[in-house]
ChimeraX commands (.cxc) that place a marker at each C-alpha (Angstrom):
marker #1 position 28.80,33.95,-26.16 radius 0.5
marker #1 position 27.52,36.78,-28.24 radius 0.5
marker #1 position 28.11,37.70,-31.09 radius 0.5
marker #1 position 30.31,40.95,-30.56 radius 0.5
marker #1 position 32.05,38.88,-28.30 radius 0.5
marker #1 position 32.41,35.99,-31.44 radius 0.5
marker #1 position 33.43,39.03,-33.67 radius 0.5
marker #1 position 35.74,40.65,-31.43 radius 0.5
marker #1 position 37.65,37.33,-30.55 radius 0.5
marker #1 position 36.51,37.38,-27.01 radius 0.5
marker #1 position 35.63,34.09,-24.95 radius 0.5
marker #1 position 34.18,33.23,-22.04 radius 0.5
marker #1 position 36.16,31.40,-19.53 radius 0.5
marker #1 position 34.84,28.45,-18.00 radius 0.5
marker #1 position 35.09,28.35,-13.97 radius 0.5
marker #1 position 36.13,25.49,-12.11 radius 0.5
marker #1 position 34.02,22.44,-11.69 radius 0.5
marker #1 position 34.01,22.75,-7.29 radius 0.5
marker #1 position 31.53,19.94,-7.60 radius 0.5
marker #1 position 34.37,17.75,-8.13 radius 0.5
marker #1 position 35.07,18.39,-4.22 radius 0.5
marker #1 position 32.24,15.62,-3.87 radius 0.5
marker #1 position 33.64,12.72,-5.47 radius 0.5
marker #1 position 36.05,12.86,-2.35 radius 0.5
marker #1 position 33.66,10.75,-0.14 radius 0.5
marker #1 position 33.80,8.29,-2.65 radius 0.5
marker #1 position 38.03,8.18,-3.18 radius 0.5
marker #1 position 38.21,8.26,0.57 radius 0.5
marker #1 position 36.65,5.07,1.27 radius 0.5
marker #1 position 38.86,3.54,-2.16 radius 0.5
marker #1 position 41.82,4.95,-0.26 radius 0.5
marker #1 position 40.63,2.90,2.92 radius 0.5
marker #1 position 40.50,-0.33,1.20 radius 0.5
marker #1 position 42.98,-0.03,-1.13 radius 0.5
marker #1 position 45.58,1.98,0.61 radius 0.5
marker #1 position 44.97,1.83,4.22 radius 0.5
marker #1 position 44.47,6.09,4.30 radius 0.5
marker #1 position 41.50,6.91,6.86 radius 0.5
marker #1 position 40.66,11.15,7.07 radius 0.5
marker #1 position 42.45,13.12,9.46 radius 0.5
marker #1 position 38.83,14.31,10.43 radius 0.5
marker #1 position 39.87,18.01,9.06 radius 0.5
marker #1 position 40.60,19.61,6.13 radius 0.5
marker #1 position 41.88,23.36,4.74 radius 0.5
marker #1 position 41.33,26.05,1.97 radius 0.5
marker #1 position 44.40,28.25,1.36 radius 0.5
marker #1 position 44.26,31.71,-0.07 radius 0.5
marker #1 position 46.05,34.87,-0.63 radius 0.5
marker #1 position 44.44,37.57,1.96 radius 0.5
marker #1 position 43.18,39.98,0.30 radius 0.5
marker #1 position 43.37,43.43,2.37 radius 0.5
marker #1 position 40.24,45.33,3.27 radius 0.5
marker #1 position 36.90,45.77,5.22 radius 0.5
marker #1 position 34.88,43.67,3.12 radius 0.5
marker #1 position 37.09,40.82,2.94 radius 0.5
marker #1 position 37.44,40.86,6.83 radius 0.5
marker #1 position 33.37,40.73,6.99 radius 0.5
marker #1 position 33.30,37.47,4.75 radius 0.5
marker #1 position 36.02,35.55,6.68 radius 0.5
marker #1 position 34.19,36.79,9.22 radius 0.5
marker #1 position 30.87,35.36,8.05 radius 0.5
marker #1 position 31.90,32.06,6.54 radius 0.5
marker #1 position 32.96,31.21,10.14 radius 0.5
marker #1 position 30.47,32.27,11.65 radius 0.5
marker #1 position 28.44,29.95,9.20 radius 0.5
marker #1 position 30.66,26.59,9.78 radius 0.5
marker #1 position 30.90,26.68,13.67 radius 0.5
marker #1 position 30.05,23.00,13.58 radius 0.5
marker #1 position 33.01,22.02,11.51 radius 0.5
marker #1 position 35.37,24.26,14.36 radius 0.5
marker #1 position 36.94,26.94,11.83 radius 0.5
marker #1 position 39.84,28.29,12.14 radius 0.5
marker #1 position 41.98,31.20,10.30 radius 0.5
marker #1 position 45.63,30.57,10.29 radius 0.5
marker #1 position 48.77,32.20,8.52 radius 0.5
marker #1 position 51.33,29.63,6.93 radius 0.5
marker #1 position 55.46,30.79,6.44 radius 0.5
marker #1 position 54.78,31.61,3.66 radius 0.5
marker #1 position 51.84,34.10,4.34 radius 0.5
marker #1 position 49.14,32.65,3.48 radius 0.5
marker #1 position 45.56,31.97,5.14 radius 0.5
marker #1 position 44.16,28.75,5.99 radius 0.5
marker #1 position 40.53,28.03,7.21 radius 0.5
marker #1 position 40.62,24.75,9.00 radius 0.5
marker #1 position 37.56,22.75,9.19 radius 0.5
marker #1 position 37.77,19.98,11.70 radius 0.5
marker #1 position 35.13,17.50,12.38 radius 0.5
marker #1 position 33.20,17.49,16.05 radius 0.5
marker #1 position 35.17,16.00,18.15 radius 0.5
marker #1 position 32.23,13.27,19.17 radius 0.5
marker #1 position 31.72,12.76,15.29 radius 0.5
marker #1 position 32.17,9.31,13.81 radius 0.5
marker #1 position 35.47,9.43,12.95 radius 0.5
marker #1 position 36.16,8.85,8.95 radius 0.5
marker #1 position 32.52,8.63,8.41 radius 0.5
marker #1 position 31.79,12.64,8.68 radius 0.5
marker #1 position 34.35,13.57,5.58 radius 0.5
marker #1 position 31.08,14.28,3.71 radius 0.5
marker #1 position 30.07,16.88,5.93 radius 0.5
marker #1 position 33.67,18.34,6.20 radius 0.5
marker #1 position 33.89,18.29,2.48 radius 0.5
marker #1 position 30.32,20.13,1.99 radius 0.5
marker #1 position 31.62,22.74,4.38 radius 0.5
marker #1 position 34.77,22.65,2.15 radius 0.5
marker #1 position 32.60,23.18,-0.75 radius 0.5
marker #1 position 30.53,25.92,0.76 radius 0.5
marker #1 position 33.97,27.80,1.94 radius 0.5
marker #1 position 35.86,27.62,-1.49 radius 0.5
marker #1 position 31.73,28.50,-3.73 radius 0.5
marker #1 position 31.69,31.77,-1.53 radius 0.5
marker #1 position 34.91,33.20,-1.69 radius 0.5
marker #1 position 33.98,32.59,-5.53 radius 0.5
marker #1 position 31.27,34.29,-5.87 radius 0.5
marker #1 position 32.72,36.62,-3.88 radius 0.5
marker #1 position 34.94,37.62,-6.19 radius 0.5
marker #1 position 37.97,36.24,-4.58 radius 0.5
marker #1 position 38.40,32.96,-6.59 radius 0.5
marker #1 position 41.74,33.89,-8.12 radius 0.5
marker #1 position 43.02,34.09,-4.66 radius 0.5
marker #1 position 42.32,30.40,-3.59 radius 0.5
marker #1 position 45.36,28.82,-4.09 radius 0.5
marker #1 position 44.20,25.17,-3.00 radius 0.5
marker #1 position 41.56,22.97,-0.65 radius 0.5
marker #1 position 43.80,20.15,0.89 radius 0.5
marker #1 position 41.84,16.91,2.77 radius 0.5
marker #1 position 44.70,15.05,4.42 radius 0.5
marker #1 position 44.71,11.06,5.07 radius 0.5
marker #1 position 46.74,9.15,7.63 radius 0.5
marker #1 position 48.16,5.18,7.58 radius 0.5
marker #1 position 48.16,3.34,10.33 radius 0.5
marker #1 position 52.04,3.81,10.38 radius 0.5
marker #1 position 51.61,7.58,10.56 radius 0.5
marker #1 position 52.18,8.35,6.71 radius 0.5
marker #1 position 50.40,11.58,5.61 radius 0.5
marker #1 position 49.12,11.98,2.06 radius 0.5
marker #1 position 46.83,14.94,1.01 radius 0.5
marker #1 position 44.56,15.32,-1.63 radius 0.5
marker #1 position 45.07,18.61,-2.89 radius 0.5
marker #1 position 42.27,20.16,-5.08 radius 0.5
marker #1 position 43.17,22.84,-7.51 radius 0.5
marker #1 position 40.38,25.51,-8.16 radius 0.5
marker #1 position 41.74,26.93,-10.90 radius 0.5
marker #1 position 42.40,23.90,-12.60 radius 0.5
marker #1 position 39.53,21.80,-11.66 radius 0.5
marker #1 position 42.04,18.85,-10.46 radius 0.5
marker #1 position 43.77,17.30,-7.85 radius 0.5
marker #1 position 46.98,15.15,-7.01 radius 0.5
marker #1 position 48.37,13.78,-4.10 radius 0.5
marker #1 position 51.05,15.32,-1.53 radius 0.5
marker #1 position 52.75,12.65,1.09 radius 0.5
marker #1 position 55.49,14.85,2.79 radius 0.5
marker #1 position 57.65,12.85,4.59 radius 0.5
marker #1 position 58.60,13.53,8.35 radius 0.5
marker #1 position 61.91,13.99,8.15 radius 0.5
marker #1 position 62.35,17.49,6.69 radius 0.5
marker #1 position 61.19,18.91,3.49 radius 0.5
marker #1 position 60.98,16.07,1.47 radius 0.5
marker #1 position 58.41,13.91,-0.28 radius 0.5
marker #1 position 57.39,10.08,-0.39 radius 0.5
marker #1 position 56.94,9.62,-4.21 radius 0.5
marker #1 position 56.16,6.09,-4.36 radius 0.5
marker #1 position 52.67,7.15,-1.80 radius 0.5
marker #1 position 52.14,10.08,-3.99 radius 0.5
marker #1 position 52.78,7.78,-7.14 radius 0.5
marker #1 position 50.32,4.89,-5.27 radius 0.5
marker #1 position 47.38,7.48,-4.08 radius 0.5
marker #1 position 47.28,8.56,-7.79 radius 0.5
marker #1 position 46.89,4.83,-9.16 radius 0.5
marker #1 position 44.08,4.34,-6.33 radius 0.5
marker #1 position 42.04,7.10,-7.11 radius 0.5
marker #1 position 42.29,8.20,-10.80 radius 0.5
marker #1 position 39.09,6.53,-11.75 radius 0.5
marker #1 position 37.15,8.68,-9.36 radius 0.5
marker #1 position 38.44,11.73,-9.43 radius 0.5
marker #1 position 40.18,14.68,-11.93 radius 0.5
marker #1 position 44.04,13.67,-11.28 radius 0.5
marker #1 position 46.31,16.89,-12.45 radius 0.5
marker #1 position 47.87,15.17,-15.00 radius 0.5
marker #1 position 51.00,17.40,-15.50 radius 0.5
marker #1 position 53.47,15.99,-12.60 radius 0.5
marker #1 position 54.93,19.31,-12.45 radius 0.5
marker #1 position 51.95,21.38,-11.19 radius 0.5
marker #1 position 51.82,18.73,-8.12 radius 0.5
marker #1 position 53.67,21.24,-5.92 radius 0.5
marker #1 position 54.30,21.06,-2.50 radius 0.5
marker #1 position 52.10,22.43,0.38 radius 0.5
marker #1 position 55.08,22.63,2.75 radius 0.5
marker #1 position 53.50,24.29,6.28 radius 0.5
marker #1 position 50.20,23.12,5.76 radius 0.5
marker #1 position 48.31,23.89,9.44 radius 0.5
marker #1 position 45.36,20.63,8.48 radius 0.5
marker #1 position 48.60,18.70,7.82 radius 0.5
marker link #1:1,2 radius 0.2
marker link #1:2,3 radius 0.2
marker link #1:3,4 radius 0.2
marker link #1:4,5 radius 0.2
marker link #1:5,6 radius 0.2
marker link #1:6,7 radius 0.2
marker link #1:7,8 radius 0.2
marker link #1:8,9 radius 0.2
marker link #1:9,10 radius 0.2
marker link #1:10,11 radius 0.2
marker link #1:11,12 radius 0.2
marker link #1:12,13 radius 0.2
marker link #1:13,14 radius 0.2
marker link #1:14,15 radius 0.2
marker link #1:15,16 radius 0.2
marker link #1:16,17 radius 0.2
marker link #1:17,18 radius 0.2
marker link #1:18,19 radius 0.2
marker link #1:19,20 radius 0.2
marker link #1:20,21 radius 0.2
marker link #1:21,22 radius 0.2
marker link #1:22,23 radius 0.2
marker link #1:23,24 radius 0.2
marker link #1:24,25 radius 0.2
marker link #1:25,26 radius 0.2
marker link #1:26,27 radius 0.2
marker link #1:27,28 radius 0.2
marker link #1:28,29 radius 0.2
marker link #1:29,30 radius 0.2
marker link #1:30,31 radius 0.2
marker link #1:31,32 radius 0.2
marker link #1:32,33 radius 0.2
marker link #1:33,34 radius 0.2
marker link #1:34,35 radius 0.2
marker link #1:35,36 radius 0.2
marker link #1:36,37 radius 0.2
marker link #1:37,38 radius 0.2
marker link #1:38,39 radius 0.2
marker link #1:39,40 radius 0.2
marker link #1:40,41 radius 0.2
marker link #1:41,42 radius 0.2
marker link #1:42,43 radius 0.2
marker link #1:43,44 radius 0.2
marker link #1:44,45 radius 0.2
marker link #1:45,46 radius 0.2
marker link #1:46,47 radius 0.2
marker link #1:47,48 radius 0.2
marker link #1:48,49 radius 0.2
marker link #1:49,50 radius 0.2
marker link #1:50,51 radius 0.2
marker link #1:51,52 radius 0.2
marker link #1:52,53 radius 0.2
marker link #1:53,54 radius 0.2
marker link #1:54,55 radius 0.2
marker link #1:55,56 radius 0.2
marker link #1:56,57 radius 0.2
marker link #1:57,58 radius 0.2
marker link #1:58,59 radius 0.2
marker link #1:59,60 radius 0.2
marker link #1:60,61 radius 0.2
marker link #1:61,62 radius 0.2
marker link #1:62,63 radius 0.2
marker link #1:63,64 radius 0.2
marker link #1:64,65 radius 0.2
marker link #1:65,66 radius 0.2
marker link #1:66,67 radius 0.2
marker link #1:67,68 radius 0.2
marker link #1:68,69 radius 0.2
marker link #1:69,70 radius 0.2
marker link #1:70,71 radius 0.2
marker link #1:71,72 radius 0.2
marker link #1:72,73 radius 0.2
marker link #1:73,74 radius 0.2
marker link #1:74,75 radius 0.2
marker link #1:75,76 radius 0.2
marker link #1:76,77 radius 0.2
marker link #1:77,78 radius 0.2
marker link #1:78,79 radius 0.2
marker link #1:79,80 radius 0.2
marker link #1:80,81 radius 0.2
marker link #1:81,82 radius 0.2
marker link #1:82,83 radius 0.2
marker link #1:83,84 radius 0.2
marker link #1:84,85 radius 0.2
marker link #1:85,86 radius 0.2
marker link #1:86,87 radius 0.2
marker link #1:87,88 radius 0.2
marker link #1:88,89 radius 0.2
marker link #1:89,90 radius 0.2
marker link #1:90,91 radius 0.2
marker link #1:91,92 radius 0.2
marker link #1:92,93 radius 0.2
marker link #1:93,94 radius 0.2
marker link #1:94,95 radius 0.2
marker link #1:95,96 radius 0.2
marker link #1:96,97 radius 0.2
marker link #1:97,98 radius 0.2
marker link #1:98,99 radius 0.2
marker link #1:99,100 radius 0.2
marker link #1:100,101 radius 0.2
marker link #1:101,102 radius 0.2
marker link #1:102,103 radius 0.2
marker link #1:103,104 radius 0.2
marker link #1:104,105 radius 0.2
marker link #1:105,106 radius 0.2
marker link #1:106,107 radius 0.2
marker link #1:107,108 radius 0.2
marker link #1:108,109 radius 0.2
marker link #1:109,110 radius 0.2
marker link #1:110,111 radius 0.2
marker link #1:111,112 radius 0.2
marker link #1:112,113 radius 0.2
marker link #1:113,114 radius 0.2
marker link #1:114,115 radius 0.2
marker link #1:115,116 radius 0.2
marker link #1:116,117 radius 0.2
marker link #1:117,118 radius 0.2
marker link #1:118,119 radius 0.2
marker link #1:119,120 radius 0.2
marker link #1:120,121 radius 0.2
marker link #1:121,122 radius 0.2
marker link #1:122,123 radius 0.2
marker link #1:123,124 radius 0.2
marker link #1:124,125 radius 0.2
marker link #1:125,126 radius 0.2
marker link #1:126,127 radius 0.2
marker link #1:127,128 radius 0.2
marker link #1:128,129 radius 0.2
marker link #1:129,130 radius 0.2
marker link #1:130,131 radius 0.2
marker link #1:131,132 radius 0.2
marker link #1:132,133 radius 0.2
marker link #1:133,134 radius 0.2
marker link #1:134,135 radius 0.2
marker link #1:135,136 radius 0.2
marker link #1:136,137 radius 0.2
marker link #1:137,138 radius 0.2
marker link #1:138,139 radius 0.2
marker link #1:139,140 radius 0.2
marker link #1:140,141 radius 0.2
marker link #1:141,142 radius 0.2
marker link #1:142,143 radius 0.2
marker link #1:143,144 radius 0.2
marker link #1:144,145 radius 0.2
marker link #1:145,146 radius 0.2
marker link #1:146,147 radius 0.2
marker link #1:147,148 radius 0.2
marker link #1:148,149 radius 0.2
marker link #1:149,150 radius 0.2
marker link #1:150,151 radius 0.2
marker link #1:151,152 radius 0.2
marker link #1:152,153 radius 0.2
marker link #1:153,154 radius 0.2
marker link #1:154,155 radius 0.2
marker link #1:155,156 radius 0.2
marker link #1:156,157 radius 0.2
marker link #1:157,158 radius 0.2
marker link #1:158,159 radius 0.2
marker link #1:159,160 radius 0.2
marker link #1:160,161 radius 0.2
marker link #1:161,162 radius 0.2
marker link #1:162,163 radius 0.2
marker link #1:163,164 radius 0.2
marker link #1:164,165 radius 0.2
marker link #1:165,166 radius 0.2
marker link #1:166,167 radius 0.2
marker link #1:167,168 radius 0.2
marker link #1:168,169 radius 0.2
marker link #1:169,170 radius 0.2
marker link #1:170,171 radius 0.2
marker link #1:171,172 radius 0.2
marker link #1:172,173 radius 0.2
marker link #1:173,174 radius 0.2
marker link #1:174,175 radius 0.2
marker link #1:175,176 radius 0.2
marker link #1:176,177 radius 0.2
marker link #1:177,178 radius 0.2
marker link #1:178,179 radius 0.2
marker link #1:179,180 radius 0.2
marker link #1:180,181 radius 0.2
marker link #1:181,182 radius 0.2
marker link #1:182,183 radius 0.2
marker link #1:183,184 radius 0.2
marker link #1:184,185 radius 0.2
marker link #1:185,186 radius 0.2
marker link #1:186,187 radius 0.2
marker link #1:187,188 radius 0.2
marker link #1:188,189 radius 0.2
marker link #1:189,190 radius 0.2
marker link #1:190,191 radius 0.2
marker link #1:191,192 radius 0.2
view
């Protein structure tokens, strides 16, 4: 910060820490052993589409850049974009969540530098029990944190005791948003 901008009462803001995206490797294999959650082998970034040629030429270009990870643009209910990143379908299962989550990285860094970081709502990597119970970790640009979302099958409701569980499980290894009320729900999720 300069000092006009010290004078004038001006600060810089600090961006979000999308590094964090890596530690997800890590909570993913905790979640294994602890929780019995193995990766859905995709996983999603959610924006707010902004309209125009040059927008169209970077969703055009980021997947054109991630054909390996299968991209694909989706609208939710509530109009919003997905890319979903899936792993190849002869990849090792669980094991390629690293690569996912570097493509993950790569997606949400360039619509940042882009320009279009306000309009990222969140990145979502989903996790599956054996039973069929779905919990999310949903990442938070803006906010540089995540928390968990388990929506439950039966309609639009939510398994509080997973999300409650996934939070305990991971906490040490990653940023958990630690105001319960910003843990919305990512009802219509396409990676979900």
């Amino acid at each position: 910060m300069g000092f006009f901008d010290a004078l004038l009462g001006r600060r810089k803001v600090k961006g979000p820490d999308l590094d964090a995206l890596f530690a997800i490797p890590s909570a993913a294999l905790t979640l294994e052993v602890s929780g019995g959650l193995t990766s859905t082998g995709s996983v999603g970034v959610c924006y707010r589409d902004p309209e125009g040629a040059p927008f169209d030429r970077l969703e055009a270009d980021i997947t054109a850049m991630l054909q390996a990870s299968r991209p694909q643009l989706s609208r939710d209910s509530h109009g919003y974009t997905w890319i979903v990143l899936s792993a190849p379908e002869d990849a090792p299962g669980p094991a390629d969540l690293g690569g996912l989550v570097t493509d993950l990285h790569a997606v949400t860094t360039t619509l940042q530098m882009e320009g279009f970081g306000p309009s990222i709502l969140c990145d979502l990597v989903p996790f599956a029990s054996a039973e069929g119970a779905v919990v999310a970790l949903v990442y938070l640009p803006k906010r540089g944190t995540f928390y968990p979302f388990a929506p439950q099958r039966s309609g639009q409701s939510r398994d509080n005791a997973l999300e409650l569980q996934v939070r305990a499980i991971v906490g040490d290894e990653l940023p958990v948003e630690p105001d319960v009320s910003r843990w919305f729900a990512v009802w219509g999720a396409p990676v979900l």
